[in-house]
N, C-alpha and C positions, 0 to 999 in steps of 0.2 A: 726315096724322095718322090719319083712317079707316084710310087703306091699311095702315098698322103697327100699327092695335089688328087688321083682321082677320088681319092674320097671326100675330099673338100669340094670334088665337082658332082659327087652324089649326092652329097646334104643341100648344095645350093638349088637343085632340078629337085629334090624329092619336095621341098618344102614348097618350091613353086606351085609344084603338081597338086601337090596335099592343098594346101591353100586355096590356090584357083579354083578347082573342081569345085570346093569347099563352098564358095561362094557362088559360082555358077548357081551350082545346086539349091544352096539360100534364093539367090535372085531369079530362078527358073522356076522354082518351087517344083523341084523334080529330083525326086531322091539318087533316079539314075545315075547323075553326072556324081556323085558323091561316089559311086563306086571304080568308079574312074584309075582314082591312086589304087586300088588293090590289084589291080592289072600290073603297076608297077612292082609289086610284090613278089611277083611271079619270076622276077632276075633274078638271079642265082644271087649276084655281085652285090646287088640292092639287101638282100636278105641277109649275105653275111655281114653287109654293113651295119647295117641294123642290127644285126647279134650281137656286134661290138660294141654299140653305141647303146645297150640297153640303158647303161644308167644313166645315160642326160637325159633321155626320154621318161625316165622312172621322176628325177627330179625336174624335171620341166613340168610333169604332169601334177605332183605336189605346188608346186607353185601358182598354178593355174585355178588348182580346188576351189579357194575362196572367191575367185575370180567369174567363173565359169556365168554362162548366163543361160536362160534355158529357151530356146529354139523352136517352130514350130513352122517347118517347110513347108509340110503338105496339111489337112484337117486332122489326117491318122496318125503322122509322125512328128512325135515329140525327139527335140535332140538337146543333151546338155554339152555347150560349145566353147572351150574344146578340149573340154576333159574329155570328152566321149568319144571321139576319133581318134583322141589319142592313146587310148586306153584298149582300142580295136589294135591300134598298130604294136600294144604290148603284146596283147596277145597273140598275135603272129610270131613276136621275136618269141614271148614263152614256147610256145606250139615248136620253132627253129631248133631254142637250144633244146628243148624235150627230145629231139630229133638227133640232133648232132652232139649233144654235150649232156645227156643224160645224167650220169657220174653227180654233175654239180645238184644234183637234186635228193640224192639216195636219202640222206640224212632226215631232211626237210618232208619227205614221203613216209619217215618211219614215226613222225611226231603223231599223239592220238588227235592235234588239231586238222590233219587234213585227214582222220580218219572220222573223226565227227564230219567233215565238211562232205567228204565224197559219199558219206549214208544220207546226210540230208539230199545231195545233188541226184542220185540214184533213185530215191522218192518221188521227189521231184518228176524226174524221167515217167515214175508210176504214176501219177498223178496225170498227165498230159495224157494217156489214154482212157481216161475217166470225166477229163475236162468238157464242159458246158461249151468252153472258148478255145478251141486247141490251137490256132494259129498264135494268139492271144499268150497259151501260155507255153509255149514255143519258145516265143519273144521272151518272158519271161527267164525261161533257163540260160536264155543264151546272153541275156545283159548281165546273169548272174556269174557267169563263166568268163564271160572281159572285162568283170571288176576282182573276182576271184584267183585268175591265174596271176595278172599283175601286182597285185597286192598282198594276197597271201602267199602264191610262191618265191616271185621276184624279192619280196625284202629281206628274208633271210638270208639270201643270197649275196645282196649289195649293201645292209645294213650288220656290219660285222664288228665295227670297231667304235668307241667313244665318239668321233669327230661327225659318224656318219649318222649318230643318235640327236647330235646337237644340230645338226646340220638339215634333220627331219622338223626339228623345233622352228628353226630359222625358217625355211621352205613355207611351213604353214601360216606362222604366225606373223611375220614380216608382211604379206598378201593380205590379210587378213587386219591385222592396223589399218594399212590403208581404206580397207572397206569400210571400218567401224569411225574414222575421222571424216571422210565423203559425208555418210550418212549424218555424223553428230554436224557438221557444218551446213549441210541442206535444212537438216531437221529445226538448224536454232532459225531459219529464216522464216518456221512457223511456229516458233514460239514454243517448240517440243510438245507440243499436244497429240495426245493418245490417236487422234482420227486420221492424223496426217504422219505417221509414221511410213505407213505403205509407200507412200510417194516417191521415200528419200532412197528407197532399196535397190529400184531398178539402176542396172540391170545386171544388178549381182544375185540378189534374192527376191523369191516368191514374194515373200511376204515377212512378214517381222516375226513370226514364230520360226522358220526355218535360221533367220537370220538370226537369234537371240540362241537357238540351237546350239550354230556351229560356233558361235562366238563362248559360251558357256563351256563347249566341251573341248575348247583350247583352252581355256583356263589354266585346269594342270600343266601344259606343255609351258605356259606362262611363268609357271611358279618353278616349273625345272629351270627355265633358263634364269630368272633370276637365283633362285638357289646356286647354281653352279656358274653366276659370274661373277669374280672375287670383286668384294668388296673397294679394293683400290684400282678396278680397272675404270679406264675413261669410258665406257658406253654404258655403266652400271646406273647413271644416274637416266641415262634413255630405256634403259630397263625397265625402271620402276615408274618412270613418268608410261609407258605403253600399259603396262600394269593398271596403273590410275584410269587411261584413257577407256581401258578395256573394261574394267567396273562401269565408269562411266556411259559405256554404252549401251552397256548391260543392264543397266537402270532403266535409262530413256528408250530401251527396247519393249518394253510392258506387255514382257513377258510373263505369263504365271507360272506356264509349267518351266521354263528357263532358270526363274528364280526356284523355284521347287527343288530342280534338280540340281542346281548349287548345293543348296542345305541336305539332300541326299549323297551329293557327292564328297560331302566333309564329314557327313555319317560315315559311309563307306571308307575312308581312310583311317577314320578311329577303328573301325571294324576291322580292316585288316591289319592294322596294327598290334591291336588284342587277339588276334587270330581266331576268328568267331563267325568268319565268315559262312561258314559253310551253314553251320546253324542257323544264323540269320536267314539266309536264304529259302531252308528247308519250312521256318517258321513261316515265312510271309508266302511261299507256295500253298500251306496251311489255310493259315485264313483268307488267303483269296479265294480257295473252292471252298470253303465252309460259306465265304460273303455268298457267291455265285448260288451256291446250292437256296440258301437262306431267302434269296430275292427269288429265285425261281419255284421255290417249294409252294403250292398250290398258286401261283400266281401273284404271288405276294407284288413284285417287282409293277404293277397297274396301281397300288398304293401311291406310286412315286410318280405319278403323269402331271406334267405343266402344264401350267396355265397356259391356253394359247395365244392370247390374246398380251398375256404377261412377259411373255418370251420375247426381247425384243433386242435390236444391238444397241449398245449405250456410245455415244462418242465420248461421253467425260469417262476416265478410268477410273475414279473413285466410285461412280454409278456402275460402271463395270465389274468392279469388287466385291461391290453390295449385291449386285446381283447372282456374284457368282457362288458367296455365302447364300444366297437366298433361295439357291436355284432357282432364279428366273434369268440366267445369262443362255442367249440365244445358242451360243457356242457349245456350250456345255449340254443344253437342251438337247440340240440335233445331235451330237453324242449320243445320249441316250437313248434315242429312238433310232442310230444305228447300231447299236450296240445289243436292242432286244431283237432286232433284226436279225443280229450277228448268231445270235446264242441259239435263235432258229432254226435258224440255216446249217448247225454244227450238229445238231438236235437231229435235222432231215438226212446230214451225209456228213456222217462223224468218222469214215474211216478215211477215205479218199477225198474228201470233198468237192466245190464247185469245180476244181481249175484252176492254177495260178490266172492271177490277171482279170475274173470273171466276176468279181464282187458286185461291181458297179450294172454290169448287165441282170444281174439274178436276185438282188436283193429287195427290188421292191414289192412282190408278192407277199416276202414276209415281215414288212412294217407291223407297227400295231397303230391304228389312227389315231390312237386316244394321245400318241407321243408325237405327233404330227408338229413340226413346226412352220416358222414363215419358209426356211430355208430348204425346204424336204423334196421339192422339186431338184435339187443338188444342179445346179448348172454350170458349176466347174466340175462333175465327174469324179468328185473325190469320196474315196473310200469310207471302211468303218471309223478310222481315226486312234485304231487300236493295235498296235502292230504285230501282236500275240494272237488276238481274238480274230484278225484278219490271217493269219496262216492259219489257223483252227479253220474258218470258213474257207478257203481256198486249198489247200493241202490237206486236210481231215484233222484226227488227234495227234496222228501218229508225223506228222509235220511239225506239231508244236512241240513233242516230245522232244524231237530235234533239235530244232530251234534253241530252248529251253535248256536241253542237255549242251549242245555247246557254248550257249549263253552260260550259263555254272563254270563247265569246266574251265573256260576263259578268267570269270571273273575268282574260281577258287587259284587258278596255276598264279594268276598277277598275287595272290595272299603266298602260296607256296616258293614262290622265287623270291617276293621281298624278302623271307627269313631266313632262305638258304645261302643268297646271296653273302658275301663278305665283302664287293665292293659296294661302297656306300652309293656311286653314283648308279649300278645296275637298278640295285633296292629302287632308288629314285624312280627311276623309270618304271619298275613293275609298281609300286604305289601308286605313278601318275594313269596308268593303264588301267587297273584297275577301277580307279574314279571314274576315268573316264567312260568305261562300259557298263558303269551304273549309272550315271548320270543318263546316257542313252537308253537306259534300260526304262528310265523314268519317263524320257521325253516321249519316247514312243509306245506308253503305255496310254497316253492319250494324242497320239497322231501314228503316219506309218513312215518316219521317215528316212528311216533304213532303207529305201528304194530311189530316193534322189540320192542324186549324185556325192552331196557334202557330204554330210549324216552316213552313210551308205559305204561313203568312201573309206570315212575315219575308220566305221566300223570293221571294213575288210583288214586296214592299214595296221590297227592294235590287234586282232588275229596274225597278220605276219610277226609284226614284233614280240608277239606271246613268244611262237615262235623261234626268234632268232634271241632272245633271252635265254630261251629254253637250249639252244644251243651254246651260247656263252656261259651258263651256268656248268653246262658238262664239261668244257674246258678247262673251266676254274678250278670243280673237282678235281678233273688230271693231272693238273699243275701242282695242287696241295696234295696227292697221295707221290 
C-alpha cells in the first residue's frame, strides 16, 4: 500500500516537473530549463517507475498525435508539443528496459523490420561524417531514434492482443474527429472557401496539406473500426456518422494530393488482395527511372520551364485545378524547380550525399533560373517536397536504397500476412496497414512529411505493428500445428 501511494506521489511531482520546466522554457525562450526534468531521470525510483508505467505513456502519446501543435522557442529550435517530450521520455524507459529487461525484446530484434531499420540508422551514422551540416544532421539521427525506439520497439511489446489493436484505433482516431469538426465549424464561418482554409487549423496543423494527410491516412483505421463494430451495438450509428464527418472534412480539406492518395489507397487494397503487390511496385520503380532518365536525357527536362509571370497562387480552387492541369499552379511550379535542383545535387554526391538536414542550406547553387518562381526565395525553409528525391539528396543512393527497400518490404509483409493470416480481424489490420503506407507513400512523393511528427509518427507506429502481427502470425501457426 506505501509502495502505490509513493508512486502516485512520483507521477504527481514528475508531471509537475515535466510541465513547469516545460513552460518556463516556452516563456523564457531558453531551451535550458526544458532539460530540467532529465535530471529527474537520473533517480533510480523515478526510472523504475517509468519502466512500469510504459504503457500510459505509450497511449497518452497516441492520443496527443493529432493534437500536438508545433513550437518555436528559440529561432533555431523547433518543438512538436507534446508528442515530442514525450517521446524523449519513451525513450529513456526503451533505453531502461534494454538495460534491465532485455529478454522482452529478443523476438522483436530477430524481425528483418529492425534489421532493415538498424542498416538504414548505421548509414545514417555514415552520412554524418560526410555532412555539409554535421550538427544539423546529428539532430537528425537523434529525432530519428526517439520516434524509432518508441514506436517500433515499444509496440510490439504492448500491442499483443485484439483489445490493444482497437484500442490503437480509438487513441488515434477519437483526437482526430475532434480536430476535423473544430476545423469544419470555424471553416463554415467562412463560407468553406479554398483561401481560408489555413486559418481554421491552428493549432493543430501547419497547414491543410499536413492536416488532409493525417486525416486521409486514418481513414483505414476508420473503416476497421466500423467493420468490426456489430451491427447492433449502440455507438454503431456514432461510427458511421464520424465516418461521414471525416469524408466530410476530407472534401473541404482541398487536398489534391490527400484525395490522390485515397484513390491510390483503394488501389492498393485491390492489390493486395489479388496478391500482386510486389509486381506492382517492381513496375512503377520501372517507369519512374525510365520517367527520370527520359526528362534528364540531353536536357530534355528545360522543355518543361513555366511561365513566370503565369505561375501564380489561385484563391478560388477550381482556378487552382485548372492550373494545376495546366501547369501553371505555383505549387506545383516551385516543385519543379526544386526537384531539378534535387536531381543535381544527387548527380554532384550520389554516394553519401549532402548530410541529413542540409537540403535547404546547399541547394541553391544548383537551381536552374529558367524554373524560378515567385516563391523560390523559400521563406519558410522548406525542402525538396519530395520525400525519396530528398534522402537521395541528403543520404546519397545508397539511403534511398534503404529507405525504399524497407518501404517494399513493409508494404510486401502487410500483402503476406493478410493471406496467411486465418483470423479474419488480423487480415483486417494488415490490409488497413498496408493502405496506409501507400497512401503515405504517395503523399510524400510530393512533400517530406515523414519528418513531422503526425505523418512520421504513423509511419514508425504501422512499422511496429508490421511487426507485432508478424509476431501474432507465428503464434497462430503454433497453435494450428
Amino acid at each position: 500500500m506505501q509502495w502505490n501511494k509513493l508512486y502516485k506521489s512520483y507521477t504527481l511531482i514528475s508531471c509537475i516537473i515535466f510541465f513547469g520546466f516545460g513552460i518556463i522554457a516556452l516563456c523564457q525562450q531558453n531551451f535550458t530549463y526544458s532539460l530540467v526534468p532529465f535530471l529527474w531521470l537520473l533517480s533510480m525510483p523515478f526510472l523504475n517507475w517509468f519502466i512500469k508505467n510504459t504503457g500510459d505513456f505509450f497511449w497518452l502519446l497516441l492520443i496527443l498525435l493529432p493534437l500536438s501543435t508545433e513550437l518555436n522557442p528559440t529561432a533555431s529550435l523547433g518543438l512538436d508539443f507534446p508528442d515530442e517530450p514525450i517521446l524523449w521520455l519513451l525513450t529513456v524507459a526503451v533505453i531502461g528496459l534494454l538495460l534491465f529487461q532485455p529478454s522482452n525484446f529478443f523476438e522483436v530484434f530477430k524481425t528483418k523490420v529492425c534489421i532493415f531499420i538498424l542498416l538504414w540508422l548505421l548509414w545514417i551514422i555514415v552520412t554524418i561524417f560526410f555532412s555539409t551540416q554535421p550538427l544539423l544532421s546529428l539532430k537528425f539521427l537523434l529525432a530519428k531514434i526517439w520516434y524509432i525506439l518508441p514506436l517500433v520497439l515499444v509496440t510490439p511489446i504492448l500491442v499483443n492482443q485484439p483489445t490493444h489493436f482497437k484500442k490503437i484505433g480509438l487513441c488515434l482516431c477519437i483526437p482526430m474527429l475532434f480536430t476535423i469538426l473544430q476545423t469544419l465549424v470555424r471553416h463554415g464561418f467562412y463560407g468553406f472557401n479554398f483561401i481560408s482554409i489555413k486559418k481554421t487549423l491552428f493549432p493543430f496543423f501547419r497547414n491543410h496539406v499536413n492536416y488532409a494527410s493525417m486525416l486521409v491516412c486514418l481513414f483505414p483505421v476508420g473503416w476497421l473500426i466500423h467493420k468490426f463494430t456489430p451491427a447492433d451495438a449502440p455507438n454503431k450509428k456514432l461510427v458511421n456518422m464520424g465516418l461521414l464527418i471525416a469524408g466530410i472534412g476530407l472534401f473541404f480539406a482541398y487536398s489534391r494530393g490527400a484525395w490522390l492518395a485515397l484513390i491510390v489507397g483503394l488501389i492498393t487494397a485491390w492489390l493486395i488482395r489479388k496478391k500482386i503487390m510486389l509486381h506492382t511496385i517492381i513496375s512503377a520503380i520501372v517507369l519512374l527511372t525510365i520517367t527520370v532518365l527520359a526528362f534528364t536525357y540531353q536536357n530534355n527536362y528545360l522543355r518543361f520551364a513555366p511561365e513566370h509571370d503565369q505561375t501564380i497562387f489561385h484563391s478560388d480552387f477550381r482556378d487552382h485545378l485548372n492550373a494545376t492541369i495546366t501547369l501553371k499552379d505555383i505549387s506545383n511550379a516551385e516543385r519543379f524547380h526544386r526537384w531539378v535542383a534535387g536531381i543535381r545535387m544527387v548527380a554532384e554526391k550520389p554516394v553519401t550525399g549532402f548530410g541529413p538536414n542540409s537540403f535547404y542550406s546547399q541547394y541553391q547553387p544548383y537551381t536552374v533560373s529558367s524554373f524560378k518562381t515567385w516563391v523560390s526565395n523559400n521563406p519558410e525553409h522548406s525542402t525538396v517536397h519530395n520525400y525519396f528525391l530528398l534522402t537521395a539528396i541528403e543520404q546519397g543512393m545508397v539511403g534511398l536504397i534503404l529507405l525504399v527497400a524497407l518501404w517494399m518490404y513493409l508494404l510486401i509483409q502487410s500483402q503476406t500476412l493478410y493471406h496467411q493470416f486465418k483470423n479474419k480481424f488480423y487480415q483486417a489490420i494488415a490490409l488497413a496497414i498496408g493502405t496506409i503506407l501507400s497512401m503515405m507513400a504517395c503523399i510524400n512523393f510530393t512533400s517530406d512529411l515523414i519528418e513531422t511528427d503526425k505523418i512520421g509518427g504513423l509511419f514508425w507506429l504501422s512499422a511496429g505493428l508490421i511487426i507485432s502481427l508478424q509476431l501474432r502470425l507465428k503464434q497462430e501457426q503454433q497453435l494450428s500445428n
